[in-house]
C-alpha positions as a Python dict, from the first residue, in 0.01 Angstrom:
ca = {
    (1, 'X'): (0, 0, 0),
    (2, 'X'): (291, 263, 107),
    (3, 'X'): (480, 147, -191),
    (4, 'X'): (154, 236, -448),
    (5, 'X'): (134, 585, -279),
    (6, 'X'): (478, 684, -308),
    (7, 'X'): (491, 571, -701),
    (8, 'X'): (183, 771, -746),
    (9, 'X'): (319, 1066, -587),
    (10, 'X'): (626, 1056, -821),
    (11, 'X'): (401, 1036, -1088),
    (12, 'X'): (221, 1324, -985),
    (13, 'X'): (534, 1552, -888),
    (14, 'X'): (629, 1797, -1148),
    (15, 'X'): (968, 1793, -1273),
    (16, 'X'): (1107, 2146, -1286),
    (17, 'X'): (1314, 2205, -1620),
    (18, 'X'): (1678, 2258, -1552),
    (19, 'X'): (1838, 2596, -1653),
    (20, 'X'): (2161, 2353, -1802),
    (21, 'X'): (2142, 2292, -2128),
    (22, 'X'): (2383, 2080, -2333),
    (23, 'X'): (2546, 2227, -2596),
    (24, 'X'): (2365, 2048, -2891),
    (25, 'X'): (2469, 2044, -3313),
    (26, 'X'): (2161, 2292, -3338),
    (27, 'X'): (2300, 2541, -3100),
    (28, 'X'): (2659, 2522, -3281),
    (29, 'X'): (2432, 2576, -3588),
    (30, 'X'): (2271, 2936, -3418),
    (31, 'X'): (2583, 3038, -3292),
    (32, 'X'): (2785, 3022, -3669),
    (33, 'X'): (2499, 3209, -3769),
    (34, 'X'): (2447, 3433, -3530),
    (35, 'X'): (2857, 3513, -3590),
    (36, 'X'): (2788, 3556, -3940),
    (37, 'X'): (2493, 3779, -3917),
    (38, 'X'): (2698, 3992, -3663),
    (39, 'X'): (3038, 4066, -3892),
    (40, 'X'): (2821, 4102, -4215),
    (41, 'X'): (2638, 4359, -4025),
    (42, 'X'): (2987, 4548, -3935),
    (43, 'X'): (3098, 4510, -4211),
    (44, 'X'): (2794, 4678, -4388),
    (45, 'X'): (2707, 4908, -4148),
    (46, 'X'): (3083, 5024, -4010),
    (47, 'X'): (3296, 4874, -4321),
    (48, 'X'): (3329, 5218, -4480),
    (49, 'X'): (3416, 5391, -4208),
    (50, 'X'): (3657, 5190, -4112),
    (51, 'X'): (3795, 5171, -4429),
    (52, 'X'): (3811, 5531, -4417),
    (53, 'X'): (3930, 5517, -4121),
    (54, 'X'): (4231, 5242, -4143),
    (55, 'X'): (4294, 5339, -4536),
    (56, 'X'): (4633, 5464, -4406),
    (57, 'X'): (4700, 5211, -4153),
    (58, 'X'): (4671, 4874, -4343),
    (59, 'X'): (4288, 4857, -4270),
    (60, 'X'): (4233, 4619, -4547),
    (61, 'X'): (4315, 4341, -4413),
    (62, 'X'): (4170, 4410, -4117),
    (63, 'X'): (3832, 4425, -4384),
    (64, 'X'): (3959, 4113, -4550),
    (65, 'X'): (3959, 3897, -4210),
    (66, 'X'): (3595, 4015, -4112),
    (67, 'X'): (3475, 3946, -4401),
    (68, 'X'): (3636, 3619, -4425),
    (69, 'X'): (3487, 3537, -4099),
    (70, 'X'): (3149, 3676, -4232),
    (71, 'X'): (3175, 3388, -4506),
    (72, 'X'): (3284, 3072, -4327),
    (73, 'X'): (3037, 3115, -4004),
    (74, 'X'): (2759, 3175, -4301),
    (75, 'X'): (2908, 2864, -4472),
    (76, 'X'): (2905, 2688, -4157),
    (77, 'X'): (2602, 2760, -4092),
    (78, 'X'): (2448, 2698, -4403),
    (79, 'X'): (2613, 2390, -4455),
    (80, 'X'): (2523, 2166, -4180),
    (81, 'X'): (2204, 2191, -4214),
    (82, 'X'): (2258, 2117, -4557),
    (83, 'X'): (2405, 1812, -4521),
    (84, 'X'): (2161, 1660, -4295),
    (85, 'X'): (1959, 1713, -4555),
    (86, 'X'): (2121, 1568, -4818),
    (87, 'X'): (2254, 1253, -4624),
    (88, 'X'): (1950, 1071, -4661),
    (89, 'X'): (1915, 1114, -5052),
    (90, 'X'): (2064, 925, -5336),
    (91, 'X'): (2431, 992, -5493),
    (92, 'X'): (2364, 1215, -5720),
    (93, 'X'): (2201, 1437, -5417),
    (94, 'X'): (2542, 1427, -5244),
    (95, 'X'): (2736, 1509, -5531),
    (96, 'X'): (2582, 1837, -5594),
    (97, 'X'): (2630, 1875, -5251),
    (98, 'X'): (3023, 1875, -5251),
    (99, 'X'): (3055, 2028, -5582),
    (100, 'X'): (2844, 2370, -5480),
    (101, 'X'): (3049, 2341, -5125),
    (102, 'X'): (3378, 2324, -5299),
    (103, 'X'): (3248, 2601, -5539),
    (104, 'X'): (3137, 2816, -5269),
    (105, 'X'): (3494, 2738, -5102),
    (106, 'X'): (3702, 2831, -5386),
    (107, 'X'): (3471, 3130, -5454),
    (108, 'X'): (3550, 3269, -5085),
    (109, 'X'): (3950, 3205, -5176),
    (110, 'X'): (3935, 3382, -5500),
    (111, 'X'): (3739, 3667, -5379),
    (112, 'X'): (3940, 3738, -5117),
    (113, 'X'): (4268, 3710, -5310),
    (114, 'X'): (4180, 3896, -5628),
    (115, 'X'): (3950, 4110, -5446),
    (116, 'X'): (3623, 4032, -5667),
}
């Protein structure tokens, strides 16, 4: 009898959510994007000043890193989502995959080092 009231009672308490979370793949996903969102908005936003600002200085590469960064947290972000949604398709799926990441990849390089 004391055994049936105490598993009732457990079923009736009500768990309180903890404040930890764990640090999850979707969360990695929000912060490269988050990241991204953040330096494409400097570099919109403040990117002419400070290129006014650091045009004596050497302030282009400063510009180059940030927007650098800009790319590869978007391509991060972007990605891995992507590929969860590819992984469950046929070849051909996958392939495109690969080829338009190595194209975006290579586009990042070449932009940054011919400045297109």
């Amino acid at each position: 009898m004391a055994q049936t009231k105490q598993t009732e009672q457990k079923k009736t308490e009500k768990k309180t959510p903890s404040r930890r979370s764990a640090f999850t793949l979707g969360s990695l996903v929000n912060v490269l994007a988050f990241c991204a969102l953040a330096a494409a908005a400097i570099l919109l936003v403040l990117g002419p000043i400070l290129r006014w600002i650091l045009e004596n200085t050497g302030g282009a590469v400063v510009m180059q890193a940030l927007n650098l960064v800009s790319q590869y947290c978007l391509l991060a972000a972007i990605a891995i989502p992507g590929w969860f949604f590819v992984r469950g398709k046929r070849k051909g799926w996958k392939i495109a995959y690969f080829v338009f990441l190595a194209i975006y990849i290579a586009g990042t390089i070449l932009g940054m080092t011919l400045g297109i």
